[in-house]
C-alpha positions as a LaTeX table, in Angstrom:
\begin{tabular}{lrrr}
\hline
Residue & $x$ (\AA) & $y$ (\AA) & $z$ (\AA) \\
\hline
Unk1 & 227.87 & 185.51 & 195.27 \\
Unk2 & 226.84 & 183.51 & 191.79 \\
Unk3 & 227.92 & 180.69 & 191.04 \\
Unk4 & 230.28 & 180.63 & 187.84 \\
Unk5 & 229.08 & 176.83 & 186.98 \\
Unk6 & 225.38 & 177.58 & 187.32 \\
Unk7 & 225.11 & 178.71 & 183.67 \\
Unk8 & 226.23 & 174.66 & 182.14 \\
Unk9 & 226.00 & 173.07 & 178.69 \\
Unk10 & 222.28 & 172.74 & 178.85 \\
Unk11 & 221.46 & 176.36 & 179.43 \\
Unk12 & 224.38 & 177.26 & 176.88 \\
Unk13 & 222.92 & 175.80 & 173.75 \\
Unk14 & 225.16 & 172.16 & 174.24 \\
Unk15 & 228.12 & 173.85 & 174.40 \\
Unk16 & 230.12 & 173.16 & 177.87 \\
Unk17 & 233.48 & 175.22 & 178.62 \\
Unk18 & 237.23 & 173.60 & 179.16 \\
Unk19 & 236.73 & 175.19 & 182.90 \\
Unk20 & 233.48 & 173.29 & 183.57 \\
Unk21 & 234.94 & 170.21 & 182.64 \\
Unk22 & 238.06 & 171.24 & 184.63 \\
Unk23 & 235.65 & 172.27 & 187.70 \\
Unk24 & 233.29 & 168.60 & 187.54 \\
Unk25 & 237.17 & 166.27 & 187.13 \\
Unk26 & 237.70 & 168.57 & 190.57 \\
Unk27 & 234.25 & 167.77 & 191.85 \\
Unk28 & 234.62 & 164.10 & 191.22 \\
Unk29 & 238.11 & 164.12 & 192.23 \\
Unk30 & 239.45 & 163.02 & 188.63 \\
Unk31 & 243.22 & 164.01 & 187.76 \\
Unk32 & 242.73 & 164.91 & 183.69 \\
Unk33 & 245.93 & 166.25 & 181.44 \\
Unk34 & 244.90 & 169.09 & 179.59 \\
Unk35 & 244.32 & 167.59 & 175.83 \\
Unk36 & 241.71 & 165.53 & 177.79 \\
Unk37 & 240.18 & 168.28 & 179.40 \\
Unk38 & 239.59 & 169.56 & 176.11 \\
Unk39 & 238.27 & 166.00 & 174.58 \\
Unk40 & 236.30 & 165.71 & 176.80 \\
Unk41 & 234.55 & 169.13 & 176.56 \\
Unk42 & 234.04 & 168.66 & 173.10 \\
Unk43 & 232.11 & 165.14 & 173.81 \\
Unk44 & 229.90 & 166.45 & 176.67 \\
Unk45 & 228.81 & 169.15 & 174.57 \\
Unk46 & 228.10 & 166.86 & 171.51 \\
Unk47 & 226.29 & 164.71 & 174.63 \\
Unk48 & 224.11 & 167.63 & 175.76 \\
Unk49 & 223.35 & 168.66 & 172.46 \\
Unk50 & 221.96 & 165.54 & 171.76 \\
Unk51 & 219.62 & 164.78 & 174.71 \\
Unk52 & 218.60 & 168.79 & 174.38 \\
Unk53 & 217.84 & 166.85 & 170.73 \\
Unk54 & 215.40 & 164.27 & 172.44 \\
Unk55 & 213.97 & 166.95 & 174.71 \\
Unk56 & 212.22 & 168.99 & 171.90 \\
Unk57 & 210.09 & 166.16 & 170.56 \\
Unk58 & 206.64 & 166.09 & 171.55 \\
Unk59 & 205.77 & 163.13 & 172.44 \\
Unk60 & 201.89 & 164.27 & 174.17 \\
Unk61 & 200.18 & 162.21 & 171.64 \\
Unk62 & 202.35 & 159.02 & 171.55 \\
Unk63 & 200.91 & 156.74 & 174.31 \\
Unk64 & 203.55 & 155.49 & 176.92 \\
Unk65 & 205.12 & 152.08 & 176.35 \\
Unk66 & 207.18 & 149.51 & 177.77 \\
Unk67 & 208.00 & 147.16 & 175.03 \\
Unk68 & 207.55 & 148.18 & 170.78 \\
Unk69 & 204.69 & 144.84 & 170.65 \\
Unk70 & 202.38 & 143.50 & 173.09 \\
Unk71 & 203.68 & 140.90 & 175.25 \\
Unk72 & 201.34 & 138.12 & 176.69 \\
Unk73 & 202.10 & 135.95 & 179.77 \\
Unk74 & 203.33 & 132.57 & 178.46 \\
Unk75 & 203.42 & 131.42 & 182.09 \\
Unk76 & 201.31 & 128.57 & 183.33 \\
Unk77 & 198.65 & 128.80 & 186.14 \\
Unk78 & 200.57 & 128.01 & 189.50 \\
Unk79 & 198.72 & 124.71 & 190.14 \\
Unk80 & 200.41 & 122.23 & 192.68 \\
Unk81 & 201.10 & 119.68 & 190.88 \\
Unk82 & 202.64 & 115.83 & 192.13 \\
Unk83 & 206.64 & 115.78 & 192.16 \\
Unk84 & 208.59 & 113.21 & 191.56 \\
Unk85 & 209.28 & 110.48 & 194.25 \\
Unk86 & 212.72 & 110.39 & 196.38 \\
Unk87 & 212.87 & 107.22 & 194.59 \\
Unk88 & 211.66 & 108.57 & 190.73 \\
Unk89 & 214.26 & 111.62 & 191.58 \\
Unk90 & 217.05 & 109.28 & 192.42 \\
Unk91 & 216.40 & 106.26 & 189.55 \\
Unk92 & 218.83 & 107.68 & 187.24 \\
Unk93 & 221.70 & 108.78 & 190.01 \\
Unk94 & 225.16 & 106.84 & 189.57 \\
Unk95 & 225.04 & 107.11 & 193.53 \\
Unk96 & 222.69 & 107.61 & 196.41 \\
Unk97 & 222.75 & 107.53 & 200.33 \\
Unk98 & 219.86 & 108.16 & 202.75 \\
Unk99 & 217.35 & 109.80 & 199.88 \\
Unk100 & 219.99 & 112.39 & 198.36 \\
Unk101 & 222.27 & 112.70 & 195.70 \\
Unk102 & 225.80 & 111.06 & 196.65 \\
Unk103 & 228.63 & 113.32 & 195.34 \\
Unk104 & 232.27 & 113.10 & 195.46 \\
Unk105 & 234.03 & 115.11 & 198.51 \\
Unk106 & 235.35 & 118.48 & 196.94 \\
Unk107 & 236.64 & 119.91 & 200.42 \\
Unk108 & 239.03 & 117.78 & 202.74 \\
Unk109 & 237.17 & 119.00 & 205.93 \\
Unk110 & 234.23 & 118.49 & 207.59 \\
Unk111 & 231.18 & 121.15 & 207.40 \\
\hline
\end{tabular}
């Protein structure tokens, strides 16, 4: 038996029928009132028009890309380098206990 959806907007020239659109809200389980259904055929058609569009330019000579400019690593070498001191880390804490940061208690129980 063939299916009635196989022929969709793409092989149609863009266009895509108020029963397709009816048939994929089904599919995806999607309750749509009837001026929608029709909306929203008239956008998904303007949709696959425009990536059939994109489709027909040939794009064999135009080299593949990630980014429009070259991009250069800005990062630095990962060198080990010294760290500060327990003591250099806390210097400029308003409070410290036991080589950490002292805090005020946020939660009222203990963890």
């Amino acid at each position: 038996m063939p299916d009635e959806h196989a022929a969709t907007g793409a092989a149609t020239g863009g266009a895509i029928t108020r029963d397709e659109v009816a048939h994929l809200a089904r599919l995806s389980r999607l309750a749509l009132r009837e001026d929608e259904l029709d909306h929203l055929a008239t956008q998904l058609g303007d949709i696959i028009s425009a990536v059939a569009r994109v489709q027909e330019v040939t794009a064999a000579d135009i080299p593949p890309t990630s980014h429009a400019l070259p991009l250069t690593n800005v990062y630095r070498a990962d060198e080990l380098r010294p760290g500060l001191t327990p003591e250099q880390a806390l210097s400029g804490a308003p409070a410290s206990e036991q080589q950490r940061f002292k805090v005020p208690r946020i939660l009222d129980e203990e963890v």
